[in-house]
N, C-alpha and C positions, 0 to 999 in steps of 0.2 A: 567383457569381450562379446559375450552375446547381447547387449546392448547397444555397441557399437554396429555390430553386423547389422542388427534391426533396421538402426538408423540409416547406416548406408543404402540400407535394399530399398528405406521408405523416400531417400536423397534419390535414389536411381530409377523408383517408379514414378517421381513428381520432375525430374527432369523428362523422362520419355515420353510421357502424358501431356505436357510443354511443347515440344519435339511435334508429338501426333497430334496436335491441335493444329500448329500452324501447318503443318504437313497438309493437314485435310482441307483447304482453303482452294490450294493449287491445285490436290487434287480433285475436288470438285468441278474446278472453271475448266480442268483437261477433259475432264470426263465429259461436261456439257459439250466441248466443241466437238471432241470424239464421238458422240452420238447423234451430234447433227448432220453428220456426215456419215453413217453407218456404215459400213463398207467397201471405203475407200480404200483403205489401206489392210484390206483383206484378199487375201488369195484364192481364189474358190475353184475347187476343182471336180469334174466329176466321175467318180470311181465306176468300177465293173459290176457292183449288188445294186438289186433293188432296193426301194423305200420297201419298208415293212411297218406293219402298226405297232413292233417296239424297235424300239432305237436306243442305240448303248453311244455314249457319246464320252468318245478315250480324248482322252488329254494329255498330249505328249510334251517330254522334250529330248532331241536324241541332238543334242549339238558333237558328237561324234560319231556319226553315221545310225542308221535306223539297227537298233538290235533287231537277229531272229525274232525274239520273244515277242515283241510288238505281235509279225508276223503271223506267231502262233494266236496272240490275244484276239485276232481279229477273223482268222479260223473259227474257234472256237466261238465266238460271238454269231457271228454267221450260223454257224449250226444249230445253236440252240434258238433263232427265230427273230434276232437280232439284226436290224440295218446299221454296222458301224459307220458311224460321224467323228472321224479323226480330224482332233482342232492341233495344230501344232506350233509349240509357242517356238516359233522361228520359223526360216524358211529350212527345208529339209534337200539338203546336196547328192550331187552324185548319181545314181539312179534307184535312190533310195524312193521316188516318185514312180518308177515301171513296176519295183519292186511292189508297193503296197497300194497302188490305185487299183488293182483288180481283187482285192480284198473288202474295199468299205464301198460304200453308199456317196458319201462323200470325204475329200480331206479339204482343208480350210488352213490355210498358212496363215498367220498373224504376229504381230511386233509383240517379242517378252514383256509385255507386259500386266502384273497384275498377277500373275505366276497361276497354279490352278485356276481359284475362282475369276479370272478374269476372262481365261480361257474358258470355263464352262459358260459365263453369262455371253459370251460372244457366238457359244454353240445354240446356247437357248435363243437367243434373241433373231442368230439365222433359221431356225426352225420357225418362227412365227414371222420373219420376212417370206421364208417359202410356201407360208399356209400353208406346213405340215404341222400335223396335230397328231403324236402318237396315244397309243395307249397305255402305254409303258413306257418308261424312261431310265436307262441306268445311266450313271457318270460315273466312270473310271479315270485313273490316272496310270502313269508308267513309275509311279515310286513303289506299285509290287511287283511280284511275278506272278503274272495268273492267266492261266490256271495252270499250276504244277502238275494234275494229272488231267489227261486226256478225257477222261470221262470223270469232269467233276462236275457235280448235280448242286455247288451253292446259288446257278439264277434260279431254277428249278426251285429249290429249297424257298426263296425268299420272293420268287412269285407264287408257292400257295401256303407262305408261313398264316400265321394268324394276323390280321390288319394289312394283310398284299397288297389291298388295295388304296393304300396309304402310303407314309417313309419311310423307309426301311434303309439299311444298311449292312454291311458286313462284319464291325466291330461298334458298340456302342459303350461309352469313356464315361465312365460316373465317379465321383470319389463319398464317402460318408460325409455329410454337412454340407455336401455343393451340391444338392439336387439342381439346382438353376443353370448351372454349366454343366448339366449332364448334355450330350452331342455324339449322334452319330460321326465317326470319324471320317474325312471326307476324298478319302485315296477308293472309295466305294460306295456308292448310294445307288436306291433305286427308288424310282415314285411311282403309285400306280394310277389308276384311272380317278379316283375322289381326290388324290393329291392332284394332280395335272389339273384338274378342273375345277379346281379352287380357287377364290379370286386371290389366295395367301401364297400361291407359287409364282406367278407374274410380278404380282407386286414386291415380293421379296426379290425378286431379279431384276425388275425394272428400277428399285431405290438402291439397289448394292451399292458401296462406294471401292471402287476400282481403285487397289492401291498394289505396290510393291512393296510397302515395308509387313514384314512376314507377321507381325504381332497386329496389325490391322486385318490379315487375312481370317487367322487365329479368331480373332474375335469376335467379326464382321460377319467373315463368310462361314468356318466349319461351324463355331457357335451360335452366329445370328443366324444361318438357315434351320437348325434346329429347332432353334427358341423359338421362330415365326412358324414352325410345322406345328410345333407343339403346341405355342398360342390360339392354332386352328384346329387343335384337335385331332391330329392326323397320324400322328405318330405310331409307329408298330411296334410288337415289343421285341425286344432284340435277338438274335440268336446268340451271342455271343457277346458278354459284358465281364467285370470283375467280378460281381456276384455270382453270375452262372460259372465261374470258374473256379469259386471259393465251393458254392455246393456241388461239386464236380471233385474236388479234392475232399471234402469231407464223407464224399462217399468210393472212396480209393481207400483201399488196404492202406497197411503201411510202406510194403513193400512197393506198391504204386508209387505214394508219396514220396518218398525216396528216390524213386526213378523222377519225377517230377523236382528235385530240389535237384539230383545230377545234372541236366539237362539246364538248368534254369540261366539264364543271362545275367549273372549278379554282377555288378562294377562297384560295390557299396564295401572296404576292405573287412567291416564289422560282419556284415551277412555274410560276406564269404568268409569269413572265420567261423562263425556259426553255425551254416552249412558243412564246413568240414569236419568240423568238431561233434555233429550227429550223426553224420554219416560214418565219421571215424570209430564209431564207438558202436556201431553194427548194430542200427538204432532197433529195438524191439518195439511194442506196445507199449509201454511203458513212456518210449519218446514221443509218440504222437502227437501228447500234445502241445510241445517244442516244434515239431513237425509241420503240422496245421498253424501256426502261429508265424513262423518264417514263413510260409508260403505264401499267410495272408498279409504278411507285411510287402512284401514282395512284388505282389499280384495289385496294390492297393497303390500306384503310382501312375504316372503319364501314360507308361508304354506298355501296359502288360500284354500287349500281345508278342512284342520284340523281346520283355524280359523271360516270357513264360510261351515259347513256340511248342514245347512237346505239350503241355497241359491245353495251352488254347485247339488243340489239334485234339484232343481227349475228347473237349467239348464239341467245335462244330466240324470238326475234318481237316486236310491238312490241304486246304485251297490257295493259299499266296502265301507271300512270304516279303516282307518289306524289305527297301533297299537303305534303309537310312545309313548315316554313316558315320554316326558318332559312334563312342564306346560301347553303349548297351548293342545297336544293330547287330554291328561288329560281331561280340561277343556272341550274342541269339544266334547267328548264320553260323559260329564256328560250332557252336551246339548241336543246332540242325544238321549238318555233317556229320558230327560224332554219333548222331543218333542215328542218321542212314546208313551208316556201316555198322553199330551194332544191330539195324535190321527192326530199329524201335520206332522206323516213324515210316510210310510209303515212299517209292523214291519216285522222285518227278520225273519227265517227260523229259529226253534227252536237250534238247533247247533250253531249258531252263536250268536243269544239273548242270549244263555247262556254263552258262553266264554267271548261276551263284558260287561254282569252283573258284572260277576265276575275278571275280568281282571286286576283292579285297584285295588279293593280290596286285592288280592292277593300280588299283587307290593307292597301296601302300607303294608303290613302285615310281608314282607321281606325285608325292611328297617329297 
């Protein structure tokens, strides 16, 4: 059985790999005519803030009207010293343009395509048509919520961590054995003045290959922007990884850790048995290290910020909160709730408590 599965998975990665070869052909000859014509088929608009020497450059898409939250994102960016550059993959209806043009610097409407990273190289690339040159740079997206509290201090934090003036990020993705795909995660980035002026940040934007299928994104952009920071040396170290989270729990009581496995976003039915079955048995010292061992199984996958939201908030604060919408998301968000009513995690900023109340709800309701 487990032979067969192998085979299928190795059938399913040599058809896809087929699939993105010829895929990359078209998209190429699109992307050249699309560049020869830079801005045709872009909306340019100019908002109510000034240029500032940093610039946070949000990435929308709200194809059912503009959330609050946006709203609040671009507050919040404003404040802390930021000129918001909203690129948004679509045109945005209604008077969702009154509403947020006297929030940013600029907004930029543009055809879905290329999803994030196609939208961020269309932000970057209008910055060096307007010969602005900041000194900072963040790229956000609307797949979190942030900032959940009012006064949260993560641009602060990671413009004067160690390497500021370098790549930095909000979560940084490593597994044991893949140093090489180790990547800033790319729903948050920031560059500072040695990255920006490195001939490694241009060029890594100006060769991008501009694609829609999400496993070219994956690859190209969150991992291939990494790979080329890292090839140049630039890279910062992270506030926030799996390892800072594993040593973060091995210096938690048990009674922490425990609170740390309640909370935790398991979909896997063997952890969750495993989970209940420590917990069930009113785990002492003695469990810890059953304890420490699930956690780190746990924490040691794709999402551990989505499976492990109370623990990643142990580590660097409770600043976003992703929207994904698979099972694990799911699951993390209904935790996150549970945990702000027993009073075990900060509660967010009323605009945001209310979009994450209602946010599944909603999903499930349009199924």
């Amino acid at each position: 059985m487990k032979k067969r599965a192998k085979l299928l998975r190795e059938l399913r990665r040599a058809r896809e790999s087929a699939a993105g070869r010829i895929a990359r052909v078209s998209e190429y000859f699109a992307q050249r005519r699309r560049d020869r014509t830079f801005g045709a088929d872009l909306c340019d608009y100019a908002g109510g803030r000034a240029f500032q020497p940093k610039v946070a450059l949000l990435l929308i898409w709200q194809p059912d009207g503009l959330a609050g939250s946006i709203l609040a994102t671009c507050r919040h960016l404003h404040a802390c010293g930021y000129a918001p550059l909203v690129v948004s993959n679509g045109a945005l209806c209604g008077d969702d343009h009154a509403r947020l043009l006297p929030l940013v610097w600029r907004l930029i409407e543009r055809p879905n395509l290329g999803h994030d990273f196609g939208g961020y190289r269309d932000g970057i690339m209008l910055l060096q048509k307007y010969e602005r040159h900041p000194e900072r740079l963040v790229i956000l997206n609307d797949s979190i919520w942030f900032p959940l509290q009012e006064n949260c201090d993560l641009l602060a934090r990671l413009e004067h961590a160690p390497g500021h003036d370098g790549f930095s990020g909000a979560a940084w993705m490593e597994r044991p054995g893949r140093a090489h795909r180790a990547h800033f995660q790319s729903y948050f980035l920031m560059f500072g003045p040695r990255a920006l002026g490195h001939p490694a940040f241009m060029q890594f934007w100006r060769r991008y290959p501009v694609s829609s299928r999400r496993s070219s994104v994956l690859l190209h952009g969150e991992k291939g922007l990494s790979r080329a920071m890292m090839q140049a040396g630039l890279v910062a170290p992270a506030l926030l990884s799996p390892v800072l989270m594993m040593q973060q729990a091995e210096n938690m009581s048990t009674a922490g850790l425990c609170k740390v496995l309640e909370y935790a976003a398991l979909t896997d039915p063997d952890m969750i048995a495993a989970r209940d079955r420590i917990l069930g048995d009113a785990a002492t010292e003695t469990a810890r290290p059953a304890l420490l061992r699930l956690v780190e199984r746990s924490v040691m996958n794709g999402h551990f910020v989505e499976t492990h939201p109370y623990l990643a908030a142990q580590v660097l604060g409770f600043h976003f909160l992703k929207k994904r919408k698979d099972a694990t998301g799911i699951e993390g968000r209904r935790q996150v709730l549970r945990a702000l009513q027993a009073g075990d995690m900060p509660v967010p900023q009323t605009v945001m408590m209310d979009e994450i109340q209602t946010h599944d709800r909603q999903n499930a309701s349009t199924c």
